[in-house]
Each structure stands twice: as C-alpha cells, then as structure tokens.
C-alpha positions as semicolon CSV with decimal commas, in nm:
position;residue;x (nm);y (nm);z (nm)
1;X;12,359;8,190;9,064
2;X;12,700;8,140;9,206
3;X;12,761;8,558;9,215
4;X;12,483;8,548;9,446
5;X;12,585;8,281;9,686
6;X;12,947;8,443;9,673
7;X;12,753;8,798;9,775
8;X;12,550;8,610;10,007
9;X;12,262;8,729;9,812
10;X;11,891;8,533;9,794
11;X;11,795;8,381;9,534
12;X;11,439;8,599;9,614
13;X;11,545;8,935;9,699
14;X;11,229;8,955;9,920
15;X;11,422;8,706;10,147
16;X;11,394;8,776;10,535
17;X;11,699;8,532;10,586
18;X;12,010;8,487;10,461
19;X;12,230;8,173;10,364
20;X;12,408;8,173;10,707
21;X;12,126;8,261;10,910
22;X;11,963;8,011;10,817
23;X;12,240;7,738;10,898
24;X;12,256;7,904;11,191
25;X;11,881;7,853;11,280
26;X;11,934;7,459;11,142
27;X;12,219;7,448;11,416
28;X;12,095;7,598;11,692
29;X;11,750;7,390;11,681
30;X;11,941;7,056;11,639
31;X;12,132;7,140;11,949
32;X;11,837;7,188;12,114
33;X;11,670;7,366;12,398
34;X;11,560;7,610;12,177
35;X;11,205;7,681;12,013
36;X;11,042;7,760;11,672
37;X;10,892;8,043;11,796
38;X;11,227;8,175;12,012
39;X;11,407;8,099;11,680
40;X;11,168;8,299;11,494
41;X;11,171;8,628;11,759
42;X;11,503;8,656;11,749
43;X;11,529;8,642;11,358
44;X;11,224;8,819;11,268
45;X;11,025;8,598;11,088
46;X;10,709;8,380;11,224
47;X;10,737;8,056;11,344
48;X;10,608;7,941;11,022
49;X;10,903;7,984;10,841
50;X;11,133;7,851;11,132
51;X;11,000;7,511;11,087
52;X;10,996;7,542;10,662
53;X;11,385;7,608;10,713
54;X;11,456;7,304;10,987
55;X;11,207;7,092;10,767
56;X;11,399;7,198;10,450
57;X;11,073;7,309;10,302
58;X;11,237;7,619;10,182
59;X;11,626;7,698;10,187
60;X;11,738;7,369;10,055
C-alpha cells in the first residue's frame, strides 16, 4: 500500500483521479467560487464524483 502512495498510484487502477488531484479539488471547492460541475469539466469526471470526493464518500 505505501509503494503505491509513494508512486502516486490508486489503490483502483481504474481511478480517474489521483491522490493530489483530488486535494486539489477538496481545496479549490473550500475556497470557493467554484462548482461541482466546473470542478468536474476541468478534471474529467461527472459531477457525481466531485461531490463523493468533497463529501469524502470516496478518497478518504
């Protein structure tokens, strides 16, 4: 588990984001002015999984 984290590898290689994109998402929407779905257009996934990562759903 910890080679992976080092690698910045998911623990699902199916993954669409990584470890830092995803603290990067969880930043950038706590700042605010920015939406679930702009978060999600810019990395490629649906808006769905935007608010999964900023509700901690997923990505713990």
């Amino acid at each position: 588990m910890a080679d992976k984290q080092a690698k910045g590898r998911a623990a699902t290689p199916a993954a669409k984001l990584n470890a830092q994109e995803v603290q990067e998402i969880r930043i950038r929407y706590a700042a605010g002015g920015v939406s679930y779905g702009t978060l999600a257009a810019q990395y490629g996934v649906s808006r769905h999984n935007v608010a999964m990562v900023i509700r901690r759903r997923i990505w713990r």
